[in-house]
MDAnalysis code that builds the backbone (N, CA, C; Angstrom):
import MDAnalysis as mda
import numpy as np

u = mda.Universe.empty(315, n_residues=105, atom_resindex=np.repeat(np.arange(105), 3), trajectory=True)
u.add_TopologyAttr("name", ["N", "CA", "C"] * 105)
u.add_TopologyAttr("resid", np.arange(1, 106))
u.add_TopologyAttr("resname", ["UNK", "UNK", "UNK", "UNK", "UNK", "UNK", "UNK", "UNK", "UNK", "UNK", "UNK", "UNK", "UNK", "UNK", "UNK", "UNK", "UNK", "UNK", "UNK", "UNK", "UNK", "UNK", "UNK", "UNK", "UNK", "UNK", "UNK", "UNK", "UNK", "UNK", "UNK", "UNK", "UNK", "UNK", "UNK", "UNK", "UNK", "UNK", "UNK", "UNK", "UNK", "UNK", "UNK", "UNK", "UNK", "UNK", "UNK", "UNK", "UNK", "UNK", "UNK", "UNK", "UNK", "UNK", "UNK", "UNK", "UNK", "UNK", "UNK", "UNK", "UNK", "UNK", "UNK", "UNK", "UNK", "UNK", "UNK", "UNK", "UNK", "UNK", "UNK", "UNK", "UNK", "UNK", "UNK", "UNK", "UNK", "UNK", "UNK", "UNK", "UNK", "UNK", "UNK", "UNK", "UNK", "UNK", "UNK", "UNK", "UNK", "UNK", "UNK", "UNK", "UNK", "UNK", "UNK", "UNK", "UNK", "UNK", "UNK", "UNK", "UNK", "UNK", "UNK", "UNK", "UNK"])
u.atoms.positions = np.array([
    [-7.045, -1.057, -14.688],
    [-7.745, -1.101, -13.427],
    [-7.940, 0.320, -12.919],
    [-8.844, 0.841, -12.440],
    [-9.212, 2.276, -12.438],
    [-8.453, 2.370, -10.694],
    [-8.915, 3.046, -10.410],
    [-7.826, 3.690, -8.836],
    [-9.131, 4.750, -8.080],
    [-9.199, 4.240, -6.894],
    [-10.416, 5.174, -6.460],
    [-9.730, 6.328, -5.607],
    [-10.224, 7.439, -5.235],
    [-9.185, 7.953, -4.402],
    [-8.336, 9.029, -4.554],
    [-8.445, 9.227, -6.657],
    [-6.961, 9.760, -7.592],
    [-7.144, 10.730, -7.110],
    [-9.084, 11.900, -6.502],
    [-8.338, 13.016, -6.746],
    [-7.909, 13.212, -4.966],
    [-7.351, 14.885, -5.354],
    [-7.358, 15.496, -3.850],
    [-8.162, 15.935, -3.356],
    [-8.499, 15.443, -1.820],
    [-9.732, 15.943, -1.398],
    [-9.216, 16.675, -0.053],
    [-10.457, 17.569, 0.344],
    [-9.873, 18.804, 1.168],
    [-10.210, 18.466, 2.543],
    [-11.086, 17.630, 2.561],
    [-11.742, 17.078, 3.734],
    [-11.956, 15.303, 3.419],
    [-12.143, 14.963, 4.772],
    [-12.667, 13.332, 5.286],
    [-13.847, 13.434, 4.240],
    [-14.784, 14.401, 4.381],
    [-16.134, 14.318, 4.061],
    [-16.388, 13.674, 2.034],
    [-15.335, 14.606, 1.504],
    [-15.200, 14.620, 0.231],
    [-14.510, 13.381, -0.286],
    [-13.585, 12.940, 0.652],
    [-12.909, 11.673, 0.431],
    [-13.867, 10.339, 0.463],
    [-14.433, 10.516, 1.593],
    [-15.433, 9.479, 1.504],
    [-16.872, 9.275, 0.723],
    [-17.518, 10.405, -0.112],
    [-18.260, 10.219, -1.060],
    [-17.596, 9.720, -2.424],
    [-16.185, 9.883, -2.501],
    [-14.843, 9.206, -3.492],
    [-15.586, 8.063, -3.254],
    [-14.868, 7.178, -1.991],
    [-14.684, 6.041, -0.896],
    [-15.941, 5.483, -1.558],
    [-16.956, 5.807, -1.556],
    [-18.192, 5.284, -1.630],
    [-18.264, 4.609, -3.053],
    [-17.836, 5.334, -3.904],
    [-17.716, 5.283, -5.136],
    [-17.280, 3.695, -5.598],
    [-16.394, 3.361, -5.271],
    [-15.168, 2.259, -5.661],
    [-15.691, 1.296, -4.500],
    [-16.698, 1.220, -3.745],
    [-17.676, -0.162, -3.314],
    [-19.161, 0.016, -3.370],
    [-19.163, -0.609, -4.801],
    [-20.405, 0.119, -5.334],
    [-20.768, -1.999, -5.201],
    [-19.714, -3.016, -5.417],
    [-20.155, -4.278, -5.755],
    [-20.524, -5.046, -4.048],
    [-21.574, -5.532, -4.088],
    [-22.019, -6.122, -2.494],
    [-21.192, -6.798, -2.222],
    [-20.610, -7.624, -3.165],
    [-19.526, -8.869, -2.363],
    [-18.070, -8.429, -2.128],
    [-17.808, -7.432, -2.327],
    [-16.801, -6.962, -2.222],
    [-17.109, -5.823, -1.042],
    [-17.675, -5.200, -0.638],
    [-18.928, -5.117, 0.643],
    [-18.770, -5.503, 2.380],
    [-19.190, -7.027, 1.527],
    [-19.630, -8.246, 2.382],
    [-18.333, -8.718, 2.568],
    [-16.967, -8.549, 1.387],
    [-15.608, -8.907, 2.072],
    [-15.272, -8.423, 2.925],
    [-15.202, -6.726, 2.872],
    [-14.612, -5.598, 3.403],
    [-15.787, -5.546, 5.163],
    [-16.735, -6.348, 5.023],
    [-17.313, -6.540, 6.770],
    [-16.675, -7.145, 7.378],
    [-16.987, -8.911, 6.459],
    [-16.544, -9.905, 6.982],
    [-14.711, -9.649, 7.857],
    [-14.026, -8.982, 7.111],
    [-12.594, -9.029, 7.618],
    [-12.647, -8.068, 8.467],
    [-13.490, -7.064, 8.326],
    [-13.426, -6.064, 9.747],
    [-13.781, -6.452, 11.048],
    [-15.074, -7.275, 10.524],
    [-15.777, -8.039, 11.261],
    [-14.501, -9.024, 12.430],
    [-13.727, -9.958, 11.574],
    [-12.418, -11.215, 12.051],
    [-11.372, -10.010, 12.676],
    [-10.959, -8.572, 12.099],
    [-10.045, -8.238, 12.727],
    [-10.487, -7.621, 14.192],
    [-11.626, -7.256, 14.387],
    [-12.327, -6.876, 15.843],
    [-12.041, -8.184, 16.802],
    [-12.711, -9.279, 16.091],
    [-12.131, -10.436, 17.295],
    [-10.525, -10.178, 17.345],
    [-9.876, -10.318, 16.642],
    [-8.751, -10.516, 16.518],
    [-8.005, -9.697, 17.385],
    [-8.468, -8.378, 17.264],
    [-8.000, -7.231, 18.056],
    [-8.577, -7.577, 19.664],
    [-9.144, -8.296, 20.200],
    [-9.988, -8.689, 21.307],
    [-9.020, -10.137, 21.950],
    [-8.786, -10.843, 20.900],
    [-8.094, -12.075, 21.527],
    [-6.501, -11.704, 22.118],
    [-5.871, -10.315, 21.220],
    [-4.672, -9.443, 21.054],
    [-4.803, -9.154, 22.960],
    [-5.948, -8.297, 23.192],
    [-6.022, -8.044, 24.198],
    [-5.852, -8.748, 25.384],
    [-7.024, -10.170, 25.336],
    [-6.657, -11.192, 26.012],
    [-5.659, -11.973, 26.403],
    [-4.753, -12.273, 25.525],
    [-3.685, -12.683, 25.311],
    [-2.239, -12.029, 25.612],
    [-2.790, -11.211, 24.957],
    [-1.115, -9.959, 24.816],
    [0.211, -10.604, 23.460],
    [-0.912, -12.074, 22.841],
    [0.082, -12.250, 21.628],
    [-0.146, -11.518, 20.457],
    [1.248, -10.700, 20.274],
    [1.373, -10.078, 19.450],
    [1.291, -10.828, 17.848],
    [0.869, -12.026, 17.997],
    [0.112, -12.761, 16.545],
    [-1.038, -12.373, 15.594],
    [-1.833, -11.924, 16.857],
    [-3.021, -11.876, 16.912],
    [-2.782, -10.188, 16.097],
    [-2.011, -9.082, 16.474],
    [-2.284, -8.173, 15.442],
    [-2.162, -8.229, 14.219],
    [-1.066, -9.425, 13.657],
    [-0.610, -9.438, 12.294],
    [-2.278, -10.286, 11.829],
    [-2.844, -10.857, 12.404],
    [-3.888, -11.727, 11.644],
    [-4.864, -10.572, 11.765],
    [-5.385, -9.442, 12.594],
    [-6.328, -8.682, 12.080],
    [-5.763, -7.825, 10.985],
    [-4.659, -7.309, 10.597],
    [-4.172, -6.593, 10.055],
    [-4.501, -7.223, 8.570],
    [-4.070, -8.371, 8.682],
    [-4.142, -9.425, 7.350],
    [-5.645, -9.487, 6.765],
    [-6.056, -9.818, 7.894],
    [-8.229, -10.120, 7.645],
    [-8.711, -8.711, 7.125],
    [-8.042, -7.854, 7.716],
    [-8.812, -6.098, 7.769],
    [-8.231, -5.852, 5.998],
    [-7.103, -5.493, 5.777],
    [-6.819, -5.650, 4.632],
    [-6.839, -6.910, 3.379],
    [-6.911, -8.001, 3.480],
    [-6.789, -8.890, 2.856],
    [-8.247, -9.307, 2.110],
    [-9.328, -9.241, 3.302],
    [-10.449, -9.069, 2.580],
    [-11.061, -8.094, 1.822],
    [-10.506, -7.149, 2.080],
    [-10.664, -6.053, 1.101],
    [-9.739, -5.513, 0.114],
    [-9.138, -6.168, 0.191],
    [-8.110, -6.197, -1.488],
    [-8.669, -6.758, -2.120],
    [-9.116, -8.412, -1.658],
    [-9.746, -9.290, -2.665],
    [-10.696, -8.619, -3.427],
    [-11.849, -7.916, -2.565],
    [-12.771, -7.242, -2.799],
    [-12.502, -6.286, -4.050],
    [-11.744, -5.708, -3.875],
    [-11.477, -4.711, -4.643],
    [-10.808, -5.500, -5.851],
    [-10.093, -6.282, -5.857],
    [-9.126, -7.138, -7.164],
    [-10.342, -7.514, -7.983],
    [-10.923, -8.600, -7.122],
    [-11.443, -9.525, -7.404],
    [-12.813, -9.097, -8.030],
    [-13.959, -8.226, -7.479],
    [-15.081, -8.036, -7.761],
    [-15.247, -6.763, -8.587],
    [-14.531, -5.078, -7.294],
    [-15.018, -4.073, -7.856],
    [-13.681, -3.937, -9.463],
    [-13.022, -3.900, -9.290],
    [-12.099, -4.468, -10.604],
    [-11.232, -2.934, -10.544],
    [-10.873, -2.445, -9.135],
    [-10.585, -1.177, -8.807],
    [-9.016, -1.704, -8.243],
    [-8.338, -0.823, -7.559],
    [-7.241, -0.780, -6.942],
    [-7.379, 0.058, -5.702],
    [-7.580, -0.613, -4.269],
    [-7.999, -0.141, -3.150],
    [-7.504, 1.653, -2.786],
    [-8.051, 2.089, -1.833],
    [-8.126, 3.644, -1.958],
    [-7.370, 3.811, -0.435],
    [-6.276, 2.344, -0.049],
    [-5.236, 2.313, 1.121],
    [-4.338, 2.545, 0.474],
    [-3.793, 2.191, -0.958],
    [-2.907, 2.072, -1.697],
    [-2.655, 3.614, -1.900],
    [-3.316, 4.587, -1.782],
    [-2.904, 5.936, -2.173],
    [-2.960, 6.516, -1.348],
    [-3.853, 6.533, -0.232],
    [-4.807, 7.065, 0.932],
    [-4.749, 6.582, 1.863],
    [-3.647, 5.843, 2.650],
    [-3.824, 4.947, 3.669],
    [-4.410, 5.620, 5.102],
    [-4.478, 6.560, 5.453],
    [-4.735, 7.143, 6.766],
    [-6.387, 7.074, 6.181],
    [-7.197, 8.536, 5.071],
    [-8.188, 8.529, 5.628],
    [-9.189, 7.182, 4.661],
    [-8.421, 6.507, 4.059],
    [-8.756, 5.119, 3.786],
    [-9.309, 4.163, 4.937],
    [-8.146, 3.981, 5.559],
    [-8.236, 3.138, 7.577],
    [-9.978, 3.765, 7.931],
    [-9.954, 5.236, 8.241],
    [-10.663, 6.119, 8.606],
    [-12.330, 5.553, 7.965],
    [-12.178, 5.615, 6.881],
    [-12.953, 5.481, 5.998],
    [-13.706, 3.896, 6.011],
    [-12.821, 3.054, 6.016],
    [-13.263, 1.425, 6.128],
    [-14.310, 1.881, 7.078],
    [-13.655, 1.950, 8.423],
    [-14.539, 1.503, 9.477],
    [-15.483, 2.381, 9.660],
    [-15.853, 3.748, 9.161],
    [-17.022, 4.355, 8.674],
    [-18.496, 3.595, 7.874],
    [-17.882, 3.082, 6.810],
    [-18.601, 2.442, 5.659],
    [-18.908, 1.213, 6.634],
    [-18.122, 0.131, 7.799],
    [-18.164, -0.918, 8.530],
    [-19.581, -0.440, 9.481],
    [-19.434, 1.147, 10.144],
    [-20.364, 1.247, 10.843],
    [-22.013, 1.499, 10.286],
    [-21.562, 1.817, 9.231],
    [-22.707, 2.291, 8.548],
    [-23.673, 1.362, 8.299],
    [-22.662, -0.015, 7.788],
    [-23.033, -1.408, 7.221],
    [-23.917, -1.881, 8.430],
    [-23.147, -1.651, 9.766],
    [-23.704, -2.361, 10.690],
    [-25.055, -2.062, 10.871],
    [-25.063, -0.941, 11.214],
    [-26.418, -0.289, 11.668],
    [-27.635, 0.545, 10.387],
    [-26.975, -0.131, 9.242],
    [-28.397, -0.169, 8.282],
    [-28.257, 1.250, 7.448],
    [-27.196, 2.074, 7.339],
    [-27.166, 3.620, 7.118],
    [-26.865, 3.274, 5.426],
    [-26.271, 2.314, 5.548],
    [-25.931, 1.552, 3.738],
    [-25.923, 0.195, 3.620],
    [-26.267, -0.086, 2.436],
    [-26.855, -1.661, 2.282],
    [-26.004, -2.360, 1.671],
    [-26.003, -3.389, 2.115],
    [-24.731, -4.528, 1.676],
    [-24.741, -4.355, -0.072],
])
């Protein structure tokens, strides 16, 4: 299983043309929205509420759909697993991008 992420990068900037690399497959993509997508509510109901449930289930959705993604489709080993800070960083970059059309599912 290849590993995205391996090398060292000196900047966010360099990391994330890596990043880009290792979600090259749409449905794995479309995982990594969809759960960003569930952990935003999630993080919203957290608020409403103040049950601290509600963080473990975005945490789960935010990562969980994008493991699959990565297991399952790009046939990689996620780039949190090595990189967890500008990984985090990085999701919701590629999330905004998705949103507003800057990259295509």
């Amino acid at each position: 299983m290849a590993v995205i992420a391996r090398k060292d990068h000196p900047t966010f900037a360099a990391f994330y043309a890596d990043y880009l690399t290792g979600h090259t497959n749409r449905t794995s993509r479309e995982l990594h929205f969809f759960g960003s997508t569930l952990a935003i509510f999630f993080l919203i109901a957290l608020m409403l509420t103040g049950n601290m449930a509600w963080l473990l289930a975005a945490a789960l959705s935010f990562y969980g759909f994008a493991w699959i993604g990565h297991l399952m489709f790009e046939g990689n080993r996620p780039a949190s697993w090595r990189q967890p800070f500008y990984s985090f960083a990085a999701a919701w970059l590629m999330y905004w991008q998705l949103l507003t059309g800057q990259i295509s599912f």
